[in-house]
C-alpha positions as CSV (number, residue, x, y, z in Angstrom):
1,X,17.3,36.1,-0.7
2,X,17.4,35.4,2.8
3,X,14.0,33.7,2.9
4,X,15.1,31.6,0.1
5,X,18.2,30.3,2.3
6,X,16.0,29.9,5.4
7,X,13.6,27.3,3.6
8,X,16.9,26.0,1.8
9,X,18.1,25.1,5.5
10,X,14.4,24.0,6.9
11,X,14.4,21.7,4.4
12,X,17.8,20.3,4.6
13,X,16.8,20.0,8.6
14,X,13.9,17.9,7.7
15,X,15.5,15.7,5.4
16,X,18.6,14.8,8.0
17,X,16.1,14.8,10.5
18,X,14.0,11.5,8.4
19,X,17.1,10.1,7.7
20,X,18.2,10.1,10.8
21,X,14.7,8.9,12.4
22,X,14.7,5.8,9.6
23,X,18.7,4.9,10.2
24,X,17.9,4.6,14.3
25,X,14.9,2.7,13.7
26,X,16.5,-0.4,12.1
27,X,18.0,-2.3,14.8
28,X,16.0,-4.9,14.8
29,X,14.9,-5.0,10.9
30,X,16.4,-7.0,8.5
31,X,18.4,-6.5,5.9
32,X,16.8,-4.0,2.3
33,X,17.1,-1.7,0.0
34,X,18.1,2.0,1.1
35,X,15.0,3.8,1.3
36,X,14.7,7.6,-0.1
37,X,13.3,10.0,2.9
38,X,10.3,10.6,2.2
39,X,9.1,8.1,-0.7
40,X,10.6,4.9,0.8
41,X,11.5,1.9,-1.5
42,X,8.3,2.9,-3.8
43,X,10.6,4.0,-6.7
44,X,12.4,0.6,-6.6
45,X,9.7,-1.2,-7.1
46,X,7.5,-2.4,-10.5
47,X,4.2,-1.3,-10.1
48,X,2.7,-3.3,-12.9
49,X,5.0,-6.4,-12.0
50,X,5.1,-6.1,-8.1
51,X,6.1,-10.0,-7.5
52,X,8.9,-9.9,-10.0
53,X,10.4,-7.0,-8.1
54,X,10.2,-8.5,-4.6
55,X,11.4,-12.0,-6.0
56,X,14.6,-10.0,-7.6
57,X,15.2,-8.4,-4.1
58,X,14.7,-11.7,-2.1
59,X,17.6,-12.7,-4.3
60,X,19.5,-9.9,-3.2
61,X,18.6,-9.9,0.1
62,X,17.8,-13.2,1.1
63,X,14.1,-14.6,2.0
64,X,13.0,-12.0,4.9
65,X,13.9,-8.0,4.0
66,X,12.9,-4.7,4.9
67,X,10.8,-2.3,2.4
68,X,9.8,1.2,3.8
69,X,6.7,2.8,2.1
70,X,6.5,6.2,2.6
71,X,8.1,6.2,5.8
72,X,6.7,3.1,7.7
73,X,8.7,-0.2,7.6
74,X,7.7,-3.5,6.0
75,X,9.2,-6.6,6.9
76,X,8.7,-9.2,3.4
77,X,8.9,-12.7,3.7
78,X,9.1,-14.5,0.5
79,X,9.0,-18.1,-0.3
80,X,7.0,-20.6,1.1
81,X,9.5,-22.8,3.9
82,X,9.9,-18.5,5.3
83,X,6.2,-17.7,5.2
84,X,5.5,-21.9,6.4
85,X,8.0,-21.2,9.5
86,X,6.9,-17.4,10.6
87,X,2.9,-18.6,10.2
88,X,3.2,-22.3,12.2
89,X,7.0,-22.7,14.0
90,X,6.8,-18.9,15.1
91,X,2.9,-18.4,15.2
92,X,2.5,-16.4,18.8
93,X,5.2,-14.0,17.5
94,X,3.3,-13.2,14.6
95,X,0.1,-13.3,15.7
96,X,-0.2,-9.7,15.8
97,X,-2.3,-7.6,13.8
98,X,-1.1,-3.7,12.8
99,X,-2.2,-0.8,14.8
100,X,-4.7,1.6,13.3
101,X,-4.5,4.5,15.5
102,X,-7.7,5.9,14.9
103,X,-9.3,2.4,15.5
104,X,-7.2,2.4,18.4
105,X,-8.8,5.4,19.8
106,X,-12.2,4.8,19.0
107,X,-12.1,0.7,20.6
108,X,-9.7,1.4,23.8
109,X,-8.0,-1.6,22.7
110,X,-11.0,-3.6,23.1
111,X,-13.4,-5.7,20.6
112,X,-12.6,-9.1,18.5
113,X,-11.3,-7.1,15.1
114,X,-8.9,-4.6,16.1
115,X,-7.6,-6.0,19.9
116,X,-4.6,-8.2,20.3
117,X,-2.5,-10.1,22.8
118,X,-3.8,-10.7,25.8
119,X,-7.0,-9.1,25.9
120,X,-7.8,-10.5,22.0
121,X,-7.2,-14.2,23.7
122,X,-10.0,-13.1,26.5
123,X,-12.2,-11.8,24.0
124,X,-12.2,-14.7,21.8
125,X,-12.5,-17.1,24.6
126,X,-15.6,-15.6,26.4
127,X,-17.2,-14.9,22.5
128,X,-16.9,-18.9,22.0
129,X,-18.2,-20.2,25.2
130,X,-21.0,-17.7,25.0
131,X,-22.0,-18.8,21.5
132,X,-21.2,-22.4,22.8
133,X,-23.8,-22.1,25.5
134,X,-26.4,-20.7,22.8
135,X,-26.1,-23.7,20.8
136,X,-23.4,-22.7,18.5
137,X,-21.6,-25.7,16.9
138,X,-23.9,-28.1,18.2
139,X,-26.3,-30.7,15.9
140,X,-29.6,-29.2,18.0
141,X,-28.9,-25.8,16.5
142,X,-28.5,-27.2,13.1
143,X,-32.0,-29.1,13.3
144,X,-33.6,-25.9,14.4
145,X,-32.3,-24.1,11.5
146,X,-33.4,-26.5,9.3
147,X,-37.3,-26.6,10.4
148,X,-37.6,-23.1,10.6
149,X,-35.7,-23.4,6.6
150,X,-38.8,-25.8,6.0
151,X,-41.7,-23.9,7.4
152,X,-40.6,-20.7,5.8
153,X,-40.5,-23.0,1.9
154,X,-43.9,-23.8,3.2
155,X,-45.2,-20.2,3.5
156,X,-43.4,-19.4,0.1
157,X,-45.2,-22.2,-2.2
158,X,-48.6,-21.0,-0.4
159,X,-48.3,-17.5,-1.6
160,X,-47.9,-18.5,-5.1
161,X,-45.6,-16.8,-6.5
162,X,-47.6,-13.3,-5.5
């Protein structure tokens, strides 16, 4: 019996616990659904119909909401003027990409895929002035390419077909 009550109360603990760590979390999220502790907003949503379901909350809601699946928040926009003014008006704040913490680990922060901010811009910029300086983008390279495109045709035909 008293085992039974201990796991009774270490559950209750964790569930007050989520709550608690979701409800402190929102203050800068928009408006959504309540999620459930541990599942999210999964349940509230159609599977098999997945754009009916958001454009039904969006109506509730209004264009930008919060869904939480599982226990990590998802900010929706929906509707084209929304997604039109967070992708071109707004475009350095969402310029971001999500963390992947094992990526994270592995790349120190550092590469083209998986970086961001500042160190993203620096990447990028000394990736396109190094493939500049190679010939990238450029009508030499492209008549290169297309020589080498003929000799190798060339050496095809004299094989045959063997």
């Amino acid at each position: 019996m008293d085992l039974a009550v201990a796991l009774v109360l270490c559950l209750c603990s964790l569930l007050l616990i989520s709550l608690w760590k979701q409800s402190s979390g929102k203050g800068k999220l928009p408006p959504g659904p309540t999620p459930l502790p541990i599942l999210g907003n999964i349940l509230q949503l159609d599977v098999k119909d997945i754009s009916k379901s958001l454009t039904n909350l969006s109506k509730v809601y209004g264009p930008v909401f919060t869904l939480y699946f599982g226990m990590k928040p998802t900010v929706v926009l929906h509707g084209y003027e929304v997604v039109r003014e967070a992708l071109i008006d707004l475009g350095e704040e969402f310029s971001r990409r999500g963390s992947y913490p094992v990526i994270q680990r592995a790349t120190k922060g550092y590469g083209i895929a998986f970086s961001n901010g500042k160190i993203w811009k620096a990447t990028r910029r000394f990736s396109l002035m190094t493939l500049r300086n190679f010939g990238m983008g450029k009508r030499s390279i492209e008549d290169r390419v297309q020589e080498e495109a003929r000799c190798l045709v060339e050496e095809l035909r004299k094989t045959n077909g063997g």
